[in-house]
C-alpha positions as CSV (number, residue, x, y, z in Angstrom):
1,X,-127.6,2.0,107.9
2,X,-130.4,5.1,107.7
3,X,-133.8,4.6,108.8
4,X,-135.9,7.1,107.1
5,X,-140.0,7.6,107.9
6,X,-141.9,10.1,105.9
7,X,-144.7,11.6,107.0
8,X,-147.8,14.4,106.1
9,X,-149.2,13.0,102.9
10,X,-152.7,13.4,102.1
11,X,-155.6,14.9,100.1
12,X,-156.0,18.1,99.2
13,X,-157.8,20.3,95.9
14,X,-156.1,21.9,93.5
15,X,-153.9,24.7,94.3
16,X,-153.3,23.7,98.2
17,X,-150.2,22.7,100.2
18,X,-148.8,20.1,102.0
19,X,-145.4,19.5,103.9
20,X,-144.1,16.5,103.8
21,X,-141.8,15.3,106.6
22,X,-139.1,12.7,106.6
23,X,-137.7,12.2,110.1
24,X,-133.7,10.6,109.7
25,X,-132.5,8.3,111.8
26,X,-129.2,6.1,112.3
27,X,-125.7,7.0,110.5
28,X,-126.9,10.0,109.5
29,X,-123.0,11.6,109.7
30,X,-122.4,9.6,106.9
31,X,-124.9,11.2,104.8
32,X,-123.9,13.2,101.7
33,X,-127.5,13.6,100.1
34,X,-130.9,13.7,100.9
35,X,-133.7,13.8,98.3
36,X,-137.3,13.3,97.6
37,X,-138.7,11.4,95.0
38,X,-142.1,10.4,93.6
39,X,-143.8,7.6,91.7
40,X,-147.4,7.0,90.2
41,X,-148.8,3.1,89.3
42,X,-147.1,1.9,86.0
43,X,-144.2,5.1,85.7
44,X,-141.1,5.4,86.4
45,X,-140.0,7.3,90.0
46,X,-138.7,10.5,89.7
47,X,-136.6,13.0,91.6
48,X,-138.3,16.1,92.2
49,X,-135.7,17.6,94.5
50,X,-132.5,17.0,95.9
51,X,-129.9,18.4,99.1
52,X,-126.2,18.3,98.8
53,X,-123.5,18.8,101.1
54,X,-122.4,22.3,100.7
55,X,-126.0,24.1,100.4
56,X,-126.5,22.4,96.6
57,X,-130.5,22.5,95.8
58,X,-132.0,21.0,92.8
59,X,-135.4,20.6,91.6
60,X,-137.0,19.0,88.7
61,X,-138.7,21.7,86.2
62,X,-142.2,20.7,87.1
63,X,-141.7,21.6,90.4
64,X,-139.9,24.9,90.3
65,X,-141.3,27.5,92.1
66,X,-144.0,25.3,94.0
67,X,-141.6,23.3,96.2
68,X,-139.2,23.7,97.8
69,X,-136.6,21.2,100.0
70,X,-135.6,22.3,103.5
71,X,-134.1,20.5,106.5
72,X,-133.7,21.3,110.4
73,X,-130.5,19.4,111.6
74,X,-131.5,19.9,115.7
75,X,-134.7,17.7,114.4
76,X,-132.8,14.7,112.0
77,X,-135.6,16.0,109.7
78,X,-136.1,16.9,106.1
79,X,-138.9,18.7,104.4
80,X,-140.8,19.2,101.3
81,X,-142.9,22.3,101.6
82,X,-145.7,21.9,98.4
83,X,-147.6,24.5,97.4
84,X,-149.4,25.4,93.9
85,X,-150.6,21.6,94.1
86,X,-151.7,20.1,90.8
87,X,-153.7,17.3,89.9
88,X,-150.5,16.0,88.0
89,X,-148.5,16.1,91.5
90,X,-150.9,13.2,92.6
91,X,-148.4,10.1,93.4
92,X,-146.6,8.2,96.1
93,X,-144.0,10.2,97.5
94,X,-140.4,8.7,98.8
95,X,-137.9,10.6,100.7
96,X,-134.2,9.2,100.1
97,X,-130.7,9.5,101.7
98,X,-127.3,8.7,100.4
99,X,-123.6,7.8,101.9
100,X,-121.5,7.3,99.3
101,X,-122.9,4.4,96.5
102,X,-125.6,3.5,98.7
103,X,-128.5,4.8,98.7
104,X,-132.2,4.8,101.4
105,X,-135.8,4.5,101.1
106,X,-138.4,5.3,103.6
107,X,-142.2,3.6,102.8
108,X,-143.4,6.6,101.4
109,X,-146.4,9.1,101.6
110,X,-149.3,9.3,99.2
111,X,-150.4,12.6,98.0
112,X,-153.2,13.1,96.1
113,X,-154.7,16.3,94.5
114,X,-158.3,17.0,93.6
115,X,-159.1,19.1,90.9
């Protein structure tokens, strides 16, 4: 099992930052990918960016440029750095881990942009 807890959600205006946090915990060896995602009331959730093994970074197009995905292994933790915020970016934000087929949810931040 992975425990995962985000943290550093909140409110901000148009064109600030946040970092989010996502502290790991359990078998985190067995880990291959760690990701965040995001979901609003009534859509779908999305990935908006993703870690591999092996230094592999993706990000979906919306978020190019603005985010950006980090991690520091001596602190079991794993970032999303936000900047450019939008009043689009405005949703509940999940941070994710996989080992092998199975795959982890923490509870989730909400982030919410101002215009």
């Amino acid at each position: 099992q992975v425990q995962l807890a985000e943290s550093g959600g909140g409110s901000v205006q148009a064109g600030g930052s946040l970092r989010l946090s996502c502290q790991v915990s359990g078998r985190i060896s067995e880990i291959n990918a760690m990701a965040w995602y995001r979901e609003a009331p009534g859509k779908q959730r999305e990935m908006v960016a993703e870690m591999r093994s092996g230094d592999y970074v993706h990000y979906r197009d919306s978020v190019k440029g603005r985010f950006t995905i980090s991690r520091d292994n001596t602190r079991n933790t794993v970032y999303l750095q936000m900047s450019g915020l939008e009043p689009g970016d405005t949703e509940g934000y999940y941070c994710s881990a996989r080992t092998g087929e199975n795959y982890f949810w923490g509870q989730g931040t909400q982030v919410t942009v101002s215009s």
